[in-house]
SEKOL-256983 format. One line per field, with one value per residue (C-alpha): residue number from 1; x, y, z. Coordinates in Angstrom, 1 decimal. Example, Ala and Ser with C-alpha at 12.3 -4.5 7.8 and 13.67 -1.06 7.14 Angstrom:
<rokols>
nr	(1;2)
u	(12.3;13.7)
v	(-4.5;-1.1)
w	(7.8;7.1)
</rokols>
This chain:
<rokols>
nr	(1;2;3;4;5;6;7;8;9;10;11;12;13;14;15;16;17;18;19;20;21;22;23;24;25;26;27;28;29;30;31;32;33;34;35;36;37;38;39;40;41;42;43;44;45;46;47;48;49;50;51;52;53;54;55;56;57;58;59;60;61;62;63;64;65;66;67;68;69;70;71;72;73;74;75;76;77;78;79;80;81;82;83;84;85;86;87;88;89;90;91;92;93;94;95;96;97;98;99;100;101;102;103;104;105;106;107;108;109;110;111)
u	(-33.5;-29.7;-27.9;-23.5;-21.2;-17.7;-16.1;-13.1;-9.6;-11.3;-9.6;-13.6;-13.7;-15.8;-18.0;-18.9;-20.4;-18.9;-21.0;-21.0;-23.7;-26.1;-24.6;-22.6;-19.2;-17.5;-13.4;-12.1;-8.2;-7.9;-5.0;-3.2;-4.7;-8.1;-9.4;-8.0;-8.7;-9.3;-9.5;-11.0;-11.0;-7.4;-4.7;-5.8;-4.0;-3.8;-5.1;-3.2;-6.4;-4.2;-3.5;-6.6;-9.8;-11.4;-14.6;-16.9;-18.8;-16.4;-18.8;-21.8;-22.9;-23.1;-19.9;-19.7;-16.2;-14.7;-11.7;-9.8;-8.0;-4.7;-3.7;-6.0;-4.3;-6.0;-9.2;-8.7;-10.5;-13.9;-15.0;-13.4;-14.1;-13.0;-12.9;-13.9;-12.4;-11.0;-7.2;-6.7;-9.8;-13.4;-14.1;-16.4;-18.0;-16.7;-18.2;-17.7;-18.0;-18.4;-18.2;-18.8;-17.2;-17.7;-14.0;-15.3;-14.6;-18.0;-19.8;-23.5;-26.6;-29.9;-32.8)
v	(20.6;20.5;17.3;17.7;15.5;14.3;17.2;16.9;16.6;16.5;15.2;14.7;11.3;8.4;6.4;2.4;-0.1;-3.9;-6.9;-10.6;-12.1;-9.3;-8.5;-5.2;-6.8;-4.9;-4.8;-5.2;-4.0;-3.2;-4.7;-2.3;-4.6;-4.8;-1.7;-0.7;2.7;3.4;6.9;7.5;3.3;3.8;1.5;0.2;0.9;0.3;3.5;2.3;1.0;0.0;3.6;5.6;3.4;3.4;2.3;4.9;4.5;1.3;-1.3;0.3;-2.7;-1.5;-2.0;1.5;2.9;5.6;6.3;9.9;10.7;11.6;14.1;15.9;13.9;10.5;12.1;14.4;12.3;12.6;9.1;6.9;3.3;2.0;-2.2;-3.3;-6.8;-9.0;-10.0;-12.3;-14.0;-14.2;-11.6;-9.6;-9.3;-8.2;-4.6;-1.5;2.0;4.6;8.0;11.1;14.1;15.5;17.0;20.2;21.4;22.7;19.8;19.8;17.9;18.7;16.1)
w	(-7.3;-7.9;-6.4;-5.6;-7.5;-5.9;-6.3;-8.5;-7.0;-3.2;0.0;1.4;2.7;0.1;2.8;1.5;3.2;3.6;3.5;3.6;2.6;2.8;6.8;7.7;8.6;11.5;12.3;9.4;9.1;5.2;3.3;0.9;-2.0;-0.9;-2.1;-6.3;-8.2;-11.7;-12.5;-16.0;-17.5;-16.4;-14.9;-11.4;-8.7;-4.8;-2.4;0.4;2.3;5.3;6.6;4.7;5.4;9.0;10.1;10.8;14.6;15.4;17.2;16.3;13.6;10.3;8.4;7.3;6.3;5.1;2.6;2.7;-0.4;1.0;-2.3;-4.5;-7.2;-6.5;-7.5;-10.0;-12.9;-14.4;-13.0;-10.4;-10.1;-6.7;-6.5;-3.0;-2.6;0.2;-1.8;0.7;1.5;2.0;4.9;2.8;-0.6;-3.4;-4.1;-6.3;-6.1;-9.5;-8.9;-11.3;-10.9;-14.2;-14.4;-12.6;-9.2;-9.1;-10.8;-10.4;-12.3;-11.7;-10.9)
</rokols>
């Protein structure tokens, strides 16, 4: 059985879920701070959450959004660490995302 990676330098949205306190939190209206990338241990830096994050089925509960890499550039690395984190507040809690690409367009592990 063969499992896809991220694929290297993609556009394909990254889907995360928000909680707070173990509860999906709905509405949310990202700040351009809330939500930092680190490609490969590297600087962090600010993926413009307030235009590129949206919540996926809006009033359906969950607190599921998405993220769509605007260039290829913002994920062309062989791992990319995004921080989840509410700058401003406490709307939500503070969660991470790592993702593997492997440095290959065609990444693929088996399992």
């Amino acid at each position: 059985m063969s499992h896809d990676l991220y694929t290297y330098g993609s556009t394909d949205p990254i889907y995360f879920k928000v909680t707070l306190a173990g509860v999906g939190v709905t509405g949310l209206t990202f700040q351009d701070a809330d939500i930092e990338l680190s490609k490969d241990g590297g600087n962090w830096a600010s993926i413009n959450a307030d235009t590129t994050v949206v919540e996926v089925e809006s009033g359906a509960g969950y607190g599921v959004y998405k993220w769509t890499p605007q260039a290829a550039s913002e994920t062309q690395c062989e791992v990319m660490i995004l921080n989840i984190k509410d700058a401003a507040g406490s709307e939500f809690d503070e969660n991470c995302l790592i993702i593997a690409t492997g440095g290959n367009a065609s990444a693929r592990f088996s399992g």
